[in-house]
N, C-alpha and C positions, 0 to 999 in steps of 0.2 A: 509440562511447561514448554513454551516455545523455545525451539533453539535459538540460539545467537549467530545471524548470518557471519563470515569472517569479513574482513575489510577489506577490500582492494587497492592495490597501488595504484597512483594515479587516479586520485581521486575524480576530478573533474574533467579528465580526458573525455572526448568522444571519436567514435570510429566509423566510417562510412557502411553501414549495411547494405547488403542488396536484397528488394521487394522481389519475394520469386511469387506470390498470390495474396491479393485481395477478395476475400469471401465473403459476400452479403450475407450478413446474420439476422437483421431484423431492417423493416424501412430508414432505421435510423441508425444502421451498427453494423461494422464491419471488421471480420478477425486477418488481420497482418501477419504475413509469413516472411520471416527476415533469416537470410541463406547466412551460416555464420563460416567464414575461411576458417584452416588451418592455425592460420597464424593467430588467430584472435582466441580458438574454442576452449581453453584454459581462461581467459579473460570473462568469455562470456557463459563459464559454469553459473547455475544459478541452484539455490535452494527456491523446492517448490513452497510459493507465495510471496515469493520478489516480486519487484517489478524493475525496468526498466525508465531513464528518461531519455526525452528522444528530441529536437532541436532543428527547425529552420529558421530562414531570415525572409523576412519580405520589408519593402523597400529600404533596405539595411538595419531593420529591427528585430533583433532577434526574442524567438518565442519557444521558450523549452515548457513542456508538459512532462508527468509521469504515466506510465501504461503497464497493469499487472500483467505479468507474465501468463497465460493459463494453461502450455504445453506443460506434460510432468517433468520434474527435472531430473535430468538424467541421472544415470548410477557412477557411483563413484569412479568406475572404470572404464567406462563410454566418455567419446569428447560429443558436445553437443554439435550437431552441423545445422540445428534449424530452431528457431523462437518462434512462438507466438504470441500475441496481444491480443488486448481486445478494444477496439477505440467504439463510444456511442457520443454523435451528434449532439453538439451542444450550444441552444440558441448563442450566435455571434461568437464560437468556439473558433478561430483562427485556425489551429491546426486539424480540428474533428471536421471542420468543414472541408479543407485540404483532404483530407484522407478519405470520404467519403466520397467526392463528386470529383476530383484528379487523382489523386495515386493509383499509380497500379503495375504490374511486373515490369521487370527492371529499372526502373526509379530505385533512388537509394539516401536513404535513411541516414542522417548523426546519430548517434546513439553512445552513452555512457553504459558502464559495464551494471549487470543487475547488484542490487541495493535493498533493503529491507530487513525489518525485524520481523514480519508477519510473518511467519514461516512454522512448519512443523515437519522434523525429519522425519522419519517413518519409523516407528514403536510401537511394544504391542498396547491397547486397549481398546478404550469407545469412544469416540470422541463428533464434535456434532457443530456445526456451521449456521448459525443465522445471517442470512444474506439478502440486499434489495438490490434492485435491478444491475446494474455492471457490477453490484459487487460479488457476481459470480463468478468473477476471473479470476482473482489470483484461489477463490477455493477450488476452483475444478483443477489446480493444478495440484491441490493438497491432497486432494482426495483424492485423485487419480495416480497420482506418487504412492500415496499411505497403502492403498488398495492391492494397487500392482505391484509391491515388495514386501509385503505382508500380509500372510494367509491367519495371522493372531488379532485383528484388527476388524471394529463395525465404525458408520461413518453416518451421520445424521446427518441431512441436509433441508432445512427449513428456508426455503426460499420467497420474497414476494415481489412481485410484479404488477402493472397496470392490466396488462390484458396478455393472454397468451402468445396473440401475434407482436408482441412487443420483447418477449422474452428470450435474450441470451442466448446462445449455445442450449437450446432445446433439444437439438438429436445429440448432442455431445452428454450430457445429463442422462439421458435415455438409453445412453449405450452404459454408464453405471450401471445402472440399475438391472437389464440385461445380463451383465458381465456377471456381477455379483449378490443375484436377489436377496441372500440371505446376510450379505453382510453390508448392503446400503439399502438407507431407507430415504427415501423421499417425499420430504411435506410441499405443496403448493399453497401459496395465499395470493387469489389476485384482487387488486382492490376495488376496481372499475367493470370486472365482468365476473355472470354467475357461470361455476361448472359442475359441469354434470354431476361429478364424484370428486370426493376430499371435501374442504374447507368452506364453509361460505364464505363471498367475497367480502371483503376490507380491509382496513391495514392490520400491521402487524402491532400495536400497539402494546405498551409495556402491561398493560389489564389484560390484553388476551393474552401474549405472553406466558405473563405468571400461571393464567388458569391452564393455556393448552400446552404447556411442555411437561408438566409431569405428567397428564395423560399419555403423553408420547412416549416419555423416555425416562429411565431411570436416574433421576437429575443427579442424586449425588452421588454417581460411579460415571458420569463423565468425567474420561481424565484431562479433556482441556475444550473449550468453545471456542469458536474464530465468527468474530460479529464484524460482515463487512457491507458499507453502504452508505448511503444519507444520512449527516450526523442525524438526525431524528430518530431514525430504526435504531441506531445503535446505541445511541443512550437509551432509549427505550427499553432494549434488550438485556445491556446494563446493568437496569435498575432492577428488571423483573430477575433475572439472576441473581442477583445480590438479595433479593426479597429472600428468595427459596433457599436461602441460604449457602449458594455457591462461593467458594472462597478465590478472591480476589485474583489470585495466582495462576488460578483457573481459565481467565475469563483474556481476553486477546483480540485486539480491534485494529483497524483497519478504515479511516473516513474516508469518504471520494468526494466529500463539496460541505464545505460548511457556511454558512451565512455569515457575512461581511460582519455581523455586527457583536456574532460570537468573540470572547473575549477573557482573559483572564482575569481575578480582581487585582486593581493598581497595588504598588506596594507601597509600603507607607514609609522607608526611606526618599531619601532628595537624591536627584542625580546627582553628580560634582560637576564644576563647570568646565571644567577641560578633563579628559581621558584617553589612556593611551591602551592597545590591546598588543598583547603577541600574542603571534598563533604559528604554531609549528603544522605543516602540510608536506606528507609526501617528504619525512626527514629533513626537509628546511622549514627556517623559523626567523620571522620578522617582525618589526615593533612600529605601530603607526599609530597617529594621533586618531580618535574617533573626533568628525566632524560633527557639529549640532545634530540633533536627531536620526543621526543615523545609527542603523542594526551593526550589532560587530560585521554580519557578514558582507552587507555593503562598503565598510572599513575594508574589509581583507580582499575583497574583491576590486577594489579602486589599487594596490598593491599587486594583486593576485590573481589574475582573470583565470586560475585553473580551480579556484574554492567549488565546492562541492553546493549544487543549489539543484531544484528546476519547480518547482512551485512558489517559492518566497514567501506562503500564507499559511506556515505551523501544521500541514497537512503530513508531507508525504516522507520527511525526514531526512532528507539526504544530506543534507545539510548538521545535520546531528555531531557535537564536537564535546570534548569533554573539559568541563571549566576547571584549570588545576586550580588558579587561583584568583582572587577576587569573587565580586556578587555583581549579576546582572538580574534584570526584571527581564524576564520571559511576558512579552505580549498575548500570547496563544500556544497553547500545544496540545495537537492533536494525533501528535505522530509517536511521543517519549511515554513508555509502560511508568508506572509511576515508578516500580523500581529503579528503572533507568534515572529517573528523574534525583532519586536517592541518591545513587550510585554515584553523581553529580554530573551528568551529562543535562547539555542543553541543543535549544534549538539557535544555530547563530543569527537566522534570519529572523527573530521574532526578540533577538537578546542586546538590549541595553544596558550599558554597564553603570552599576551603582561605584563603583570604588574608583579611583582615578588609573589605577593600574590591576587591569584584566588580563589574566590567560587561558587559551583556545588552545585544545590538542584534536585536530583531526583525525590524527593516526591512530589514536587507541579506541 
């Protein structure tokens, strides 16, 4: 099971980083090296397959993205002095344009402290990653943690790509394998070109899936799967898991873009016409009317400019609060394990309140 990242105070703070290198990864991709002071490196501990969000303004518009972390995270007893990311170009991407074609050493970075469920401490078994294209980031930080602190430990990595000069952290991948032959293994799938050795090219679809993982790998003695990428791969991969009989608990995702039109089904209670939320943050806690159609978390941020967000599209979670009491309609969630969902946590930015008096706990 994945572990449970801890919380951070100061939810929504961010901190000035400084860019010590900018490193071309691919035509379209480039890995972020951000120097972390003293003062911060307890702040900016991370559990490897966090990520980070990170935040400018252009012509007074402010624009926060999230970016997985893919440095291993440190040992409990090391402070971290350095991060890395992994940002790929993305048509009319405001800040991936920014980080590509201007950033570069000494420029410096907002950034909120690391965040995420996606995570795996480092324990012994097998455990195995399906990934598409930048979803190699936050696992090379998994695998590269899992690897480097435990000699009881194999690590599957089923990867797909467009074309090889397209792909990620290629020599960083290659120095695994390298390091550790006998305890990583590495699958390639690309979909757009043929290679010489491995896989014929195409996607990774939930039918090849099911047929080429038990060739691979001993499915039911992996102790956990990390599926990160294009919601398409990942439900795909999913499904095919769940086919072979993988149990749920198992199974650990991670989306990097979903289509505008994905959605939850409506629920079949009526709004009320007026509603009021509290939401406790960072040990204070306030009570505001929710205006027409808006998410609690645009309530608590009209209150609260330090609420915890940077995607606002049920992706990346940071925003993750826990409902004590009342019911809200969750629009999208693509970030909350359904456990969690159990557990009764929500996403604030995707949650409309059904009851007239809702509450929000950020802190647990």
């Amino acid at each position: 099971m994945a572990s449970q990242a801890p919380t951070a105070g100061h939810h929504g703070a961010f901190h000035p980083l400084r860019v010590t290198a900018v490193d071309q990864l691919t035509d379209d991709s480039v890995a972020i090296t951000l120097a972390i002071p003293a003062a911060l490196r307890d702040t900016f501990r991370h559990l490897p397959g966090q990520h980070i969000a990170v935040r400018r303004f252009v012509d007074g518009a402010e624009i926060r993205r999230t970016y997985s972390i893919c440095t291993p995270a440190p040992d409990t007893a090391a402070d971290p002095q350095s991060l890395q990311v992994g940002v790929r170009l993305v048509d009319g991407g405001e800040f991936s344009t920014y980080a590509l074609k201007q950033l570069g050493p000494g420029d410096t970075i907002e950034v909120m402290a690391p965040a995420g469920r996606f995570v795996l401490e480092p324990r012994a078994g097998s455990f195995a990653a399906i990934v598409g294209g930048s979803g190699i980031t936050p696992v090379l930080s998994i695998a590269t943690t899992l690897l480097e602190r435990r000699t009881d430990t194999r690590f599957c990595l089923i990867r797909s790509d467009r074309t090889a000069a397209s792909t990620m952290f290629l020599e960083e991948v290659a120095d695994l394998k390298d390091r550790w032959p006998d305890r990583f293994q590495l699958v390639t799938a690309l979909s757009r070109e043929e290679q010489q050795a491995g896989l014929v090219s195409g996607r990774l679809d939930e039918q090849r899936l099911a047929t080429l993982l038990p060739a691979l790998l001993p499915v039911a003695s992996i102790n956990g799967w990390f599926l990160c990428g294009p919601h398409g791969l990942v439900q795909g991969a999913e499904r095919a898991l769940h086919a072979l009989g993988v149990p749920r608990d198992r199974v650990h995702q991670e989306i990097f873009h979903v289509d505008d039109g994905a959605s939850l089904a409506p629920s079949n209670r009526q709004a009320p016409s007026h509603s009021t939320v509290t939401a406790t943050l960072d040990g204070r806690s306030g009570r505001w009317p929710v205006q027409d159609g808006e998410s609690l978390l645009e309530t608590v941020l009209r209150n609260r400019a330090d609420a915890p967000y940077a995607c606002k599209g049920g992706v990346c979670g940071t925003c993750r609060a826990f409902l004590v009491s009342g019911e809200v309609r969750m629009d999208r969630n693509f970030a909350l394990e359904p456990e969690e969902v159990t557990a009764g946590y929500v996403l604030a930015c995707q949650s409309h309140p059904l009851d007239e008096e809702v509450e929000l706990d950020f802190d647990r």
